[in-house]
C-alpha positions as CSV (number, residue, x, y, z in Angstrom):
1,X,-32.6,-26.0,-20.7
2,X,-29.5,-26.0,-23.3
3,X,-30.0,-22.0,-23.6
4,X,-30.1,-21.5,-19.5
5,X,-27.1,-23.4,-19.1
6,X,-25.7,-21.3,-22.1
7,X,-26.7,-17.7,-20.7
8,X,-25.3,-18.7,-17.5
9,X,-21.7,-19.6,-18.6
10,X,-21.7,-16.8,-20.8
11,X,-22.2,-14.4,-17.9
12,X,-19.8,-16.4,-16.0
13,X,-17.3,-15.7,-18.6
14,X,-18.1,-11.9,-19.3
15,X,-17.4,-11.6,-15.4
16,X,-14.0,-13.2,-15.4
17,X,-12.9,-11.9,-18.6
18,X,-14.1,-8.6,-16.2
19,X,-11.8,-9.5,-13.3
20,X,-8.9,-10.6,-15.7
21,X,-9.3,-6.7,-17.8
22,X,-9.5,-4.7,-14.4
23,X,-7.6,-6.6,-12.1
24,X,-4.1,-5.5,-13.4
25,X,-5.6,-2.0,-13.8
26,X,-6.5,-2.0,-9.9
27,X,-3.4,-2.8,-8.8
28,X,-1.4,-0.2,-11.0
29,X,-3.1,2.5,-8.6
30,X,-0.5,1.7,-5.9
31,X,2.9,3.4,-6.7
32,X,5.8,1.6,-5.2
33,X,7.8,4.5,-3.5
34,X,10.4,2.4,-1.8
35,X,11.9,-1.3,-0.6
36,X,13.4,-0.3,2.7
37,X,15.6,-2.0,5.2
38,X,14.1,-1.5,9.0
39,X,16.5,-0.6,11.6
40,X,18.5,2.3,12.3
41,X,17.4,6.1,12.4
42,X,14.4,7.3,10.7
43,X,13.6,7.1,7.3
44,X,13.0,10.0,4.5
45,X,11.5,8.9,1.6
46,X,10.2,11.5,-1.3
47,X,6.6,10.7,-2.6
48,X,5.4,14.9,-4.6
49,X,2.2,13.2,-5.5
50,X,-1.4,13.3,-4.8
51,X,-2.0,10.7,-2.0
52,X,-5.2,9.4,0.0
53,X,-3.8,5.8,0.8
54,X,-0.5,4.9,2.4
55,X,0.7,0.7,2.2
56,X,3.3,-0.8,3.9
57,X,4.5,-4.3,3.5
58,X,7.1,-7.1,4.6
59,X,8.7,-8.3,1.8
60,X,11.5,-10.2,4.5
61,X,11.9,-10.9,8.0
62,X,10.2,-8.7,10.6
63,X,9.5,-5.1,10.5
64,X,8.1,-2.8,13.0
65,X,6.7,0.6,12.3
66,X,6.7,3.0,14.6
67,X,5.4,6.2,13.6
68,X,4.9,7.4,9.7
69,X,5.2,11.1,9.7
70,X,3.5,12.8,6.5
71,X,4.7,15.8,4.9
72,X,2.5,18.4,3.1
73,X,5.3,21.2,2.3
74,X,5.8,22.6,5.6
75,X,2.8,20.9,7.2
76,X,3.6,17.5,9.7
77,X,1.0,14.9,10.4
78,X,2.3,12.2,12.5
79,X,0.5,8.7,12.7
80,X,1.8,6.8,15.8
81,X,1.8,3.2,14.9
82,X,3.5,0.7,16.8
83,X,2.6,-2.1,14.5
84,X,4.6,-5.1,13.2
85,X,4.6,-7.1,10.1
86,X,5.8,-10.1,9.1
87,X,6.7,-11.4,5.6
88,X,3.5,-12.7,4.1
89,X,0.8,-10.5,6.2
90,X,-1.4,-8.3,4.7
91,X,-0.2,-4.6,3.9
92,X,-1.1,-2.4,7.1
93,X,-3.2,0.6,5.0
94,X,-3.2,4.1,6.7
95,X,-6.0,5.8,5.7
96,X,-5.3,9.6,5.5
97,X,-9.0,10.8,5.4
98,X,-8.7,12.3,1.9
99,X,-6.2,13.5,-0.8
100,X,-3.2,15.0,-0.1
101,X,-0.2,16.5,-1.9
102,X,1.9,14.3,0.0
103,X,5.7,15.7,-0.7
104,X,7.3,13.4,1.7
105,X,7.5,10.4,4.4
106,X,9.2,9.6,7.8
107,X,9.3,6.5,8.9
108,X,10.5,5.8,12.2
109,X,11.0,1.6,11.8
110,X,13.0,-1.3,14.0
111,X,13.4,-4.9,13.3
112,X,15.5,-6.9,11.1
113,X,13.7,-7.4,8.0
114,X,12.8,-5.1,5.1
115,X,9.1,-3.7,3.8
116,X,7.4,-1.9,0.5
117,X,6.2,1.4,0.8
118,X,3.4,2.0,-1.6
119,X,1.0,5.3,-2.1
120,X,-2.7,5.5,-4.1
């Protein structure tokens, strides 16, 4: 019985001491690429990376996104939105269907608040 109860907590402990080693490492995938304050024309932010995942989050107030344009050199690919965010919410992830050598954003915002724009 003593050496059950043993095996168990020391799985239980191999698999948090897991978590703890590649939790960090997970979230160093995202690349902040800019805090940004929502309102007034569009936004133009430089990413020149390798992207497959777009995040954006409220860090304050309310945000609304629009439409998030991505740039591939000369190639535009549009992703109409229309979603808002408030502080505390979950990031809203686009998807882009596979890697891309993103070399830029626009992001058409509103609202009063300002958001995180992150890339993996």
């Amino acid at each position: 019985m003593q050496k059950t109860m043993s095996k168990r907590i020391g799985r239980w402990l191999a698999v948090a001491m897991a978590v703890m080693v590649a939790g960090p490492a997970l979230a160093k995938d995202w690349v902040k690429i800019d805090d940004i304050q929502a309102g007034g024309g569009a936004k133009e932010l430089a990413v020149n990376r390798s992207v497959a995942r777009i995040a954006i989050r409220a860090l304050e107030g309310d945000v609304i996104i629009n439409t998030v344009v991505v740039r591939e050199g000369g190639k535009k690919t549009p992703y109409p939105l229309a979603i808002r965010r408030a502080k505390g919410q979950e990031s809203y992830v686009i998807e882009l269907g596979s890697r891309r050598q993103v070399t830029g954003l626009r992001i058409s915002d509103g609202g009063r608040g300002v958001y995180r724009v992150s890339v993996k």
